[in-house]
C-alpha positions as CSV (number, residue, x, y, z in Angstrom):
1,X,0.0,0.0,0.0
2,X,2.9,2.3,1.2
3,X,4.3,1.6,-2.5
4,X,1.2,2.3,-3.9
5,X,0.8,5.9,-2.6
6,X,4.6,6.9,-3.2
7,X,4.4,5.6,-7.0
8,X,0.8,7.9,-7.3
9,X,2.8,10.6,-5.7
10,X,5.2,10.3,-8.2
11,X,3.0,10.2,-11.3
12,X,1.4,13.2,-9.7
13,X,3.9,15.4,-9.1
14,X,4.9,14.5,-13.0
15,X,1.8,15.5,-14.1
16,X,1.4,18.6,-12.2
17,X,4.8,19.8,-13.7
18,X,4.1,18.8,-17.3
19,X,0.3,21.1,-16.9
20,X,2.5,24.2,-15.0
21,X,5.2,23.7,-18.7
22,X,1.5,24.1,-20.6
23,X,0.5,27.2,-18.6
24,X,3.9,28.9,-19.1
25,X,4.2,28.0,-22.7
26,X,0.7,29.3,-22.5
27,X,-0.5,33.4,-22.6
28,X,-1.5,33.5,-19.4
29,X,1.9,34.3,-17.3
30,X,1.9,37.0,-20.2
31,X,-1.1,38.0,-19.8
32,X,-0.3,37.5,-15.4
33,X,2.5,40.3,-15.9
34,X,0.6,42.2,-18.0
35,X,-1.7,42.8,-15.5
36,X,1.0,43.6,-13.2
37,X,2.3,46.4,-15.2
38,X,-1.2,47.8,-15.3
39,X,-1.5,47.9,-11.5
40,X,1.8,49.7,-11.0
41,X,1.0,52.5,-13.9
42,X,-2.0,53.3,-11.2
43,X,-4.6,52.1,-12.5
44,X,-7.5,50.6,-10.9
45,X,-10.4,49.6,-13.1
46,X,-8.9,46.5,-14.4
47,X,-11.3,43.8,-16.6
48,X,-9.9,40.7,-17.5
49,X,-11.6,38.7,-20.2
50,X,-13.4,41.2,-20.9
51,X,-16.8,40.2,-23.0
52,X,-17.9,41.7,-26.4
53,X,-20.3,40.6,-28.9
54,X,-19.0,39.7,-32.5
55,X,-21.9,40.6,-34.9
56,X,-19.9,38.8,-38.0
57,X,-19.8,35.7,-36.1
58,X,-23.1,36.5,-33.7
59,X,-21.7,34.9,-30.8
60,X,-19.7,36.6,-27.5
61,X,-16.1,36.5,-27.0
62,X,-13.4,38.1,-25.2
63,X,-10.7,40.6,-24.9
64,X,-7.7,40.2,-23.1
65,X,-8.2,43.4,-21.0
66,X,-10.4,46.8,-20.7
67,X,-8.8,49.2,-18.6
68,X,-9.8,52.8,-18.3
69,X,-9.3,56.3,-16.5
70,X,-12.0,58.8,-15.7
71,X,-11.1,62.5,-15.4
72,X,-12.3,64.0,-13.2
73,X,-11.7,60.6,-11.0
74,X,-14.7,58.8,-9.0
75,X,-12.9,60.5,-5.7
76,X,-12.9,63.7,-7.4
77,X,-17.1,63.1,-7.9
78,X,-17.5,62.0,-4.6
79,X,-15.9,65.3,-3.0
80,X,-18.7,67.0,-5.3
81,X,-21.5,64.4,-5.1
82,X,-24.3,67.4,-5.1
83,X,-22.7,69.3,-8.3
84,X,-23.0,68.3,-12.0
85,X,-19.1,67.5,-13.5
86,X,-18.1,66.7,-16.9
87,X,-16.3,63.9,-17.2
88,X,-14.2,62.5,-20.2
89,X,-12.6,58.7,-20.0
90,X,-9.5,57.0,-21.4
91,X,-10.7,53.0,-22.5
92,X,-7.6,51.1,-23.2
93,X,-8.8,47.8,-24.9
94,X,-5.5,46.0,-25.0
95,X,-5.0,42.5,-26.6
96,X,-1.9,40.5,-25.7
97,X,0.1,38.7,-28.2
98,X,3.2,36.1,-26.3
99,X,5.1,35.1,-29.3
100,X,8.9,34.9,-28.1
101,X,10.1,33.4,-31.3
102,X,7.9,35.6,-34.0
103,X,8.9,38.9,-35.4
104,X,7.0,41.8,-36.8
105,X,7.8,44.1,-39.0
106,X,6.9,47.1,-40.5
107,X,7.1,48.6,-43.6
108,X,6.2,52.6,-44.0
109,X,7.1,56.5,-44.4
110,X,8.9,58.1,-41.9
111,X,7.2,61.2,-43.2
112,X,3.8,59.9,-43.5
113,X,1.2,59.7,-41.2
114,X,-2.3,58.3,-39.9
115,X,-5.4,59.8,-40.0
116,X,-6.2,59.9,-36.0
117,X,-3.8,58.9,-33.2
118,X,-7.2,58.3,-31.2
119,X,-10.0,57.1,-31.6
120,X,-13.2,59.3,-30.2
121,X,-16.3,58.1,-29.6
122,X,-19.1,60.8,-28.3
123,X,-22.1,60.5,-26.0
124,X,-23.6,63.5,-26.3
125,X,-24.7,66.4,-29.4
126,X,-23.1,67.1,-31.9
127,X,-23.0,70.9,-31.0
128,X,-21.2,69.8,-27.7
129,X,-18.7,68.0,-29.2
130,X,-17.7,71.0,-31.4
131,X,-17.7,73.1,-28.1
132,X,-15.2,70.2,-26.1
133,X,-13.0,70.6,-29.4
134,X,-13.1,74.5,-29.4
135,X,-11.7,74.7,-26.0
136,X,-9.2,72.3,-26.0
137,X,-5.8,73.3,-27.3
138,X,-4.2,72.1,-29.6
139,X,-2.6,68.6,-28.9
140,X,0.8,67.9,-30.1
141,X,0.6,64.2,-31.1
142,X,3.0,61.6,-29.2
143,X,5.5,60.7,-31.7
144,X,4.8,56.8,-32.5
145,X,6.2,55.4,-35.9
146,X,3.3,54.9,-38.8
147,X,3.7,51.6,-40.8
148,X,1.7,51.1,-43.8
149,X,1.8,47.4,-43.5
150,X,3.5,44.5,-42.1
151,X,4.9,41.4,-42.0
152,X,4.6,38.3,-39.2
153,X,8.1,35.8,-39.8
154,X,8.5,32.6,-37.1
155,X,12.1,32.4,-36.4
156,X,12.6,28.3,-36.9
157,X,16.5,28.2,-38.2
158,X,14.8,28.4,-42.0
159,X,12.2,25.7,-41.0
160,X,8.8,27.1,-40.1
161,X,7.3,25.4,-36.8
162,X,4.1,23.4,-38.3
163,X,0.8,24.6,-36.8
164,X,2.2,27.9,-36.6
165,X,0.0,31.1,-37.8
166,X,2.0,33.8,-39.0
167,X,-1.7,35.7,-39.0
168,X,-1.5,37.1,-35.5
169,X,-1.3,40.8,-35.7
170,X,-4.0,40.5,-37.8
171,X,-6.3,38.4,-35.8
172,X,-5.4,41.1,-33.1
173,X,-6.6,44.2,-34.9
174,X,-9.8,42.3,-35.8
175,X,-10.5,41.4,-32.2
176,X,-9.6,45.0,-31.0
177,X,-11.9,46.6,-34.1
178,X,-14.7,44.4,-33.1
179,X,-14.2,44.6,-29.4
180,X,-14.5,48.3,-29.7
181,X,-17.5,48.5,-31.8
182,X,-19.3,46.5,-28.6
183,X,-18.2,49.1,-26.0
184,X,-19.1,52.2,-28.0
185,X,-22.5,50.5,-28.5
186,X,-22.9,49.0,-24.8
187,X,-21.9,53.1,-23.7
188,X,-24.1,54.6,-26.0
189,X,-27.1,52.3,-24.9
190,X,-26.2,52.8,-21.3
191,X,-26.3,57.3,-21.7
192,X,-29.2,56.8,-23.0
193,X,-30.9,55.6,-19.5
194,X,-28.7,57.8,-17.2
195,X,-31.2,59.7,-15.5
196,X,-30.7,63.8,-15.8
197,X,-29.3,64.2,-12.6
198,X,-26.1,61.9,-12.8
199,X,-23.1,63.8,-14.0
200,X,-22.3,62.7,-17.8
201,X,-19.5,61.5,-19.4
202,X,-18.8,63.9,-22.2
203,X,-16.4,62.2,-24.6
204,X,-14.6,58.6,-24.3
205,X,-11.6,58.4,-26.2
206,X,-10.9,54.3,-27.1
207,X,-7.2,53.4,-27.5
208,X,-6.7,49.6,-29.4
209,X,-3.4,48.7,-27.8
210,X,-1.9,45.1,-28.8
211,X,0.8,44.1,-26.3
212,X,3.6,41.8,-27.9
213,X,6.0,39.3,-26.8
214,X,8.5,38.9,-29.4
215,X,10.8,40.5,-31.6
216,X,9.4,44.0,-33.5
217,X,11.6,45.5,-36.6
218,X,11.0,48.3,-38.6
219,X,12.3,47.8,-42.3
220,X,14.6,50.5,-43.5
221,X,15.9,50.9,-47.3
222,X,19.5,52.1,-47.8
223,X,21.0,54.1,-50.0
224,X,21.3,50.4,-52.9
225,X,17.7,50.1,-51.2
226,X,18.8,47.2,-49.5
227,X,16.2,46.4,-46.5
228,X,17.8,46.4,-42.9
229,X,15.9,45.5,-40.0
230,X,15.7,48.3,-37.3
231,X,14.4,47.3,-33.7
232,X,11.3,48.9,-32.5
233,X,8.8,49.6,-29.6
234,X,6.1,51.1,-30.9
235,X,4.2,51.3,-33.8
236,X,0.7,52.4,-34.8
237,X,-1.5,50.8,-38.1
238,X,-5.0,52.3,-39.1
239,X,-8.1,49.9,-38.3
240,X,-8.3,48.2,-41.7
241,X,-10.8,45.2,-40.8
242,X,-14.1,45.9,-42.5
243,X,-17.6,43.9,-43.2
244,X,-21.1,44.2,-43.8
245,X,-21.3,44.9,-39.9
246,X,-17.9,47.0,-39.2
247,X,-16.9,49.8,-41.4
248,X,-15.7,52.6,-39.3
249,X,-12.1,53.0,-40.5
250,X,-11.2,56.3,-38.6
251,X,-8.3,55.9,-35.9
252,X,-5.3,53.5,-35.3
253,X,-4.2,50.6,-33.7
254,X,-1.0,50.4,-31.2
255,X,1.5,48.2,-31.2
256,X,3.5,48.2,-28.4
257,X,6.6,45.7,-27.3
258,X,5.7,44.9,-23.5
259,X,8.6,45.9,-22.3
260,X,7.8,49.6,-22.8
261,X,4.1,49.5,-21.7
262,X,4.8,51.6,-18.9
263,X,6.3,54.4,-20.7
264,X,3.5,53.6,-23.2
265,X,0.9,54.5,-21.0
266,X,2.6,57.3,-19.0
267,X,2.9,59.1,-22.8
268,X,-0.9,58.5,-23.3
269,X,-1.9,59.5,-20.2
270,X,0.0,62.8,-20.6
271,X,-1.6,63.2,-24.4
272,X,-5.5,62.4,-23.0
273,X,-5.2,64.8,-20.6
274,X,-3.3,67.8,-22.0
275,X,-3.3,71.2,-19.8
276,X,-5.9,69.0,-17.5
277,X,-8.8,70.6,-20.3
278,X,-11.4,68.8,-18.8
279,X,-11.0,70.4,-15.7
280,X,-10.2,74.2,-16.6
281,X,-13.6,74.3,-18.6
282,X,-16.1,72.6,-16.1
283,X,-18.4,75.7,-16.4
284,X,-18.3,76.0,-19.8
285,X,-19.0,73.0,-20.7
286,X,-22.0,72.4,-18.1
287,X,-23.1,75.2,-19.6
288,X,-23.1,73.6,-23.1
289,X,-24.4,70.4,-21.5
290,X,-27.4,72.2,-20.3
291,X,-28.0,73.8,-23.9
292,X,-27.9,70.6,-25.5
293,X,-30.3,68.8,-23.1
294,X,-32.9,71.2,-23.7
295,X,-33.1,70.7,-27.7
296,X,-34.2,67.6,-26.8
């Protein structure tokens, strides 16, 4: 019986250490420090898995993480519970890519650009909106490289891995384009039952973010326009995924290597909330808010 137990104990702990291999090899330690990194930027509304529908496929699925900062802050609301305050929010919908042995790179125009480096989604009038973009001054865009495509390579000594995709930074953008499309909907749905008294949330700016674990290149062409790889942090693509269901096209899609999320974030932070505009214009824009809420 003694013999019994210790062989079972044996095959046990052999099993529990090839299923802890599978969960490293897996993106879920990724996706573990990930979340790490999240919590020491500061911020506090962190959703894993979060859901959102897929109207292509009409069936629910996930992101790998919602995370978002509201300015004026809940604290700030709470200190101010009686009075009416504008509010404007940050949504990063971040998708998380661990591929140690893939590369990306990226192909573009050092002097060409995107269209948007964000991605704004409004929930109230049109004449409001107008007024937010009136008073704000003018934002001086991070700098963030603009590729005009890319390439996905496995690195396999010449040999690609089978069962490999070489599709993933596509599959990503999808996800992200769709995932967004949900929480715009779910946000617009949801302002439209806020009763009049709650303070609204003037403008929510969505940022796509996919997090990678691997190797990312820009390509470079020299004077014999030979290519030579250059290594990179982080890049932005427009949203090119459309269908009969998704065909906004407007803003872009960050790629960014994880090891730089945290400066990452600090620079978006600092772009969101330029000379703290949502702030220094409370009164103004109640005022608007009013206005608008009457034409109704």
């Amino acid at each position: 019986m003694k013999l019994f137990m210790s062989e079972n104990n044996v095959n046990n702990e052999k099993i529990k250490k090839y299923f802890e291999k599978k969960v490293r090899e897996s993106g879920h330690t990724f996706e573990g420090s990930i979340y790490k990194i999240l919590e020491k930027c500061g911020f506090s509304n962190i959703r894993r898995e979060e859901f959102y529908y897929d109207k292509d496929e009409n069936k629910g699925r996930n992101i790998d993480f919602l995370t978002f900062e509201t300015n004026p802050s809940f604290g700030d609301r709470m200190k101010n519970w009686s009075q009416k305050i504008m509010s404007a929010q940050i949504r990063f919908v971040i998708e998380c890519k661990s591929l140690p042995n893939h590369a990306w790179i990226f192909f573009g125009n050092e002097d060409d650009e995107s269209d948007f480096v964000h991605n704004g989604e409004f929930l109230v009038d049109d004449d409001l909106v107008d007024f937010i973009f009136e008073k704000i001054e003018a934002l001086n865009e991070p700098e963030i490289y603009f590729a005009s495509t890319h390439a996905e390579y496995i690195y396999a000594d010449g040999e690609k891995p089978k069962n490999c995709k070489d599709n993933n930074l596509y599959e990503a953008s999808i996800s992200l384009t769709k995932a967004i499309t949900s929480q715009v909907e779910e946000l617009q749905q949801l302002s439209k039952r806020m009763p009049a008294d709650v303070s609204p949330l003037s403008v929510v700016f969505f940022q796509p973010v996919i997090v990678f674990g691997g190797h990312m290149y820009k390509a470079i062409n020299d004077e014999t326009d030979q290519v030579h790889l250059s290594e990179i942090d982080l890049v932005k693509i427009r949203r090119q995924y459309v269908s009969d269901k998704y065909r906004k096209l407007v803003g872009t899609i960050h790629i960014v290597s994880w090891k730089k999320l945290d400066e990452y974030l600090k620079m978006m932070r600092e772009y969101y909330w330029h000379d703290d505009w949502i702030k220094k214009y409370q009164k103004e824009l109640m005022e608007q808010f009013e206005k608008s809420l009457k034409k109704k």
